[in-house]
N, C-alpha and C positions, 0 to 999 in steps of 0.2 A: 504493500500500500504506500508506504514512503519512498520507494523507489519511483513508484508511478506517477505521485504526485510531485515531485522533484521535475519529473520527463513534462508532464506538464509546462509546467513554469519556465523550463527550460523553453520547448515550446512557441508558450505564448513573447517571450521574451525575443525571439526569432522572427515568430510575425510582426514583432514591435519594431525588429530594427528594420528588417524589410520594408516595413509599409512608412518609416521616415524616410524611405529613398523615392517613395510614389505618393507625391502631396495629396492624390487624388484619394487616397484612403485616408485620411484624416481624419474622419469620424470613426472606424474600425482601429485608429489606432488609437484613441483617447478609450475607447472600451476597452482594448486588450491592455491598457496600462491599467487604468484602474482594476481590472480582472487579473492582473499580475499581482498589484499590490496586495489586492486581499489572500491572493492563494498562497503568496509568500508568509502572513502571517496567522 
């Protein structure tokens, strides 16, 4: 289970930096940071 969830974050943290290379997701990226922060803690 903490493996999984770690792969996650990892992850969301992927399509985070992905999608600051494509302004056009800008709304998908302010969700997946907020959806990182929580899952980080």
């Amino acid at each position: 289970m903490i493996g999984e969830k770690r792969y996650a974050i990892k992850k969301f943290f992927l399509m985070q930096i992905s999608s600051l290379l494509d302004p056009r997701k800008k709304q998908y990226r302010n969700y997946s940071l907020s959806l990182g922060i929580l899952l980080s803690f």
